[in-house]
C-alpha positions in Angstrom: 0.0 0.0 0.0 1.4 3.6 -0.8 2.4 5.5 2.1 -0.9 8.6 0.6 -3.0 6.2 0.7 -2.0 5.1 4.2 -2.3 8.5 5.3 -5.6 8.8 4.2 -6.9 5.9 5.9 -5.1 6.8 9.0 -6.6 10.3 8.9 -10.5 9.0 8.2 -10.1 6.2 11.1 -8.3 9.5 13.5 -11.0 11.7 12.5 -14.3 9.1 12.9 -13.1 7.4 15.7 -11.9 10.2 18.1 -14.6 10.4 20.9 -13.9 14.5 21.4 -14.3 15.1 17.6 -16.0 12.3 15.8 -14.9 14.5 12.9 -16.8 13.5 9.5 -14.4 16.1 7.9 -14.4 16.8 4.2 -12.7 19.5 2.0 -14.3 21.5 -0.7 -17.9 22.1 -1.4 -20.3 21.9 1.7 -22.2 19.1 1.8 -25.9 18.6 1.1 -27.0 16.5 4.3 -27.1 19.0 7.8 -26.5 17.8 10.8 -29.6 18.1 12.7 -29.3 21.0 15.7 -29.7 19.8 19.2 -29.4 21.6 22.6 -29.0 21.4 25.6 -24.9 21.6 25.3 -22.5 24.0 27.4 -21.7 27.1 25.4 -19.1 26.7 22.8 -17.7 23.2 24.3 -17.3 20.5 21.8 -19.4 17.8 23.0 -18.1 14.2 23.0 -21.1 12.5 21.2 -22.3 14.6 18.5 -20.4 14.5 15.2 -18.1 17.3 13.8 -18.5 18.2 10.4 -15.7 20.4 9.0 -15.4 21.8 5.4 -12.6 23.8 4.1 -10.9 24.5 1.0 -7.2 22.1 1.8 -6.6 19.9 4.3 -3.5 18.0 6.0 -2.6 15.3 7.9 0.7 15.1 9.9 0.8 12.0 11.7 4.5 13.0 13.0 3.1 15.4 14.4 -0.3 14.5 15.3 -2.2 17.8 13.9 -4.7 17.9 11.6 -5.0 21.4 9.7 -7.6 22.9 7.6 -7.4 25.9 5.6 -9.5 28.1 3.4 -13.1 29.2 4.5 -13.4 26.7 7.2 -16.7 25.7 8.5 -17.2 23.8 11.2 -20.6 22.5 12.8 -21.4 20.5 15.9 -24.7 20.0 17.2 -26.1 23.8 17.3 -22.7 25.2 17.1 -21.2 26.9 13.9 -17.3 28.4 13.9 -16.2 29.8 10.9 -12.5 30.7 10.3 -9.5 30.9 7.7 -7.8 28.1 9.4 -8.7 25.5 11.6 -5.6 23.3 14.2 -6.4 20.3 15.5 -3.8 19.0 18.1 -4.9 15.2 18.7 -3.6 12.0 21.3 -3.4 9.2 19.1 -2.7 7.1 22.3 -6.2 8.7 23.7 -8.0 9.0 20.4 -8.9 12.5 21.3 -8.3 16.0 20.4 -6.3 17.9 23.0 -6.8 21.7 21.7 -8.2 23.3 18.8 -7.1 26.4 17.1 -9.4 28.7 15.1 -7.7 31.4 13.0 -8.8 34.5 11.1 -12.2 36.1 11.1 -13.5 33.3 13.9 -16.9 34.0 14.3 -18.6 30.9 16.9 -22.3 31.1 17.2 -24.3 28.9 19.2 -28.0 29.0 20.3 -28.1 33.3 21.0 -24.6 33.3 21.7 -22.1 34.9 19.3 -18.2 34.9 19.9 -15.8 36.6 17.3 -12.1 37.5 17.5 -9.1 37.0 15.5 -8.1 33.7 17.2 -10.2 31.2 19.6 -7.8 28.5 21.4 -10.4 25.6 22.4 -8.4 23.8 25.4 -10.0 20.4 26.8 -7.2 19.7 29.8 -8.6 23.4 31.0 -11.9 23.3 29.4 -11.5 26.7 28.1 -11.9 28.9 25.2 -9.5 31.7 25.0 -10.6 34.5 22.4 -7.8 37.2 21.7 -7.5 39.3 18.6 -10.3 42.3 19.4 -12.6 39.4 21.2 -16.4 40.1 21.8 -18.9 37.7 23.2 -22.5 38.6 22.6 -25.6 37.2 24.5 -28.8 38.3 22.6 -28.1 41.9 22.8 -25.8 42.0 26.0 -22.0 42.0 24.8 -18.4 42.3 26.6 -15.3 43.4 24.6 -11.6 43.4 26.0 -8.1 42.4 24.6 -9.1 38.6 25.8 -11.6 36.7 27.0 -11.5 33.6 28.6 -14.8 31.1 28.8 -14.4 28.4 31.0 -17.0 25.9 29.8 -17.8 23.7 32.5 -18.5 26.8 34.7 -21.0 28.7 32.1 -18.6 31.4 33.2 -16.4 34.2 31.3 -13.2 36.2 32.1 -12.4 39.3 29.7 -9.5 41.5 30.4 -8.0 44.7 29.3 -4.6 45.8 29.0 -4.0 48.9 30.4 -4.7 51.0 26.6 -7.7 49.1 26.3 -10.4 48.7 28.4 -12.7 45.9 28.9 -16.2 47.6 28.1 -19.5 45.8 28.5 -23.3 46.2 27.3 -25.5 44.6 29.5 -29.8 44.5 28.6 -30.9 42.9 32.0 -34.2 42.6 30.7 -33.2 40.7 27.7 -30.9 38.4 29.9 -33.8 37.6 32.1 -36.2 36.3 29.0 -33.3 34.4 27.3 -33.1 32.3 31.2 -36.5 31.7 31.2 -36.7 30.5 27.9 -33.2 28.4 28.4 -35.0 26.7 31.5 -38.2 25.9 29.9 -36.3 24.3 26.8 -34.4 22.7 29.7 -38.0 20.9 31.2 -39.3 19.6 27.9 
């Protein structure tokens, strides 16, 4: 067998077996079939069970190296998340068979349920089960936001840290009434 094609294989079996990103990853044109949207996940955390589906205009495979990298117009969709970038990073444990951190680059924009996250790059960690947003980050909750030089989301906590750096400022814009309807409508979704 010719060490391509072996490559190939070795990517697909990586990609579909990986319980963290049960990638079903393809490059070029997006496909027809959607994966249907569910909820009920933690904001912007990749959720072991659902499939990824990842399209983008080149894609690698470095088994050295154990990275998989996608480039051009990436789309990527999980569940109800969708994160678009110029270039996807995904550093993997081929002993584990699971991704250990993802990094989006270029124009990210993440957008799950009424949440919107955008930035020049979002660092998806799953030892700290954090997303780190840099590059004029802003995380939008209906029409509540927060801006800073970087924000930190810790996923298992629902929680956010955004910091400034002394030019800039973190700056937030809060609607409590609008916070208030989007947690009563999360909770009743939550007791169907």
């Amino acid at each position: 067998m010719r060490k391509s094609a072996f490559q190939w294989m070795f990517a697909a079996w990586v990609l579909s077996s990986s319980p963290m990103l049960g990638l079903a990853a393809e490059a070029g044109p997006q496909t027809k079939a959607k994966p249907e949207k569910k909820s009920g996940t933690t904001a912007f955390e990749f959720n072991r069970k659902d499939p990824i589906y990842i399209t983008a205009d080149w894609m690698e495979v470095d088994q050295v190296k154990n990275v998989i990298t996608y480039k051009g117009r990436v789309v990527m969709l999980q569940a109800d998340m969708t994160m678009r970038s110029e270039t996807l990073i995904a550093y993997y444990d081929p002993e584990m068979k699971q991704m250990k951190q993802i990094i989006a680059e270029g124009k990210v924009n993440a957008v799950q349920r009424n949440r919107t996250a955008t930035g020049e790059k979002a660092v998806f960690d799953d030892r700290s089960k954090t997303v780190t947003l840099t590059g004029n980050p802003v995380m939008r909750q209906g029409n509540s936001q927060v801006t800073g030089t970087k924000i930190v989301y810790f996923t298992e906590q629902d929680r956010a840290v955004a910091e400034g750096d002394g030019k800039i400022r973190v700056q937030a814009t809060i609607f409590p009434d609008d916070l208030q309807s989007q947690d009563k409508g999360d909770a009743a979704g939550k007791q169907k």
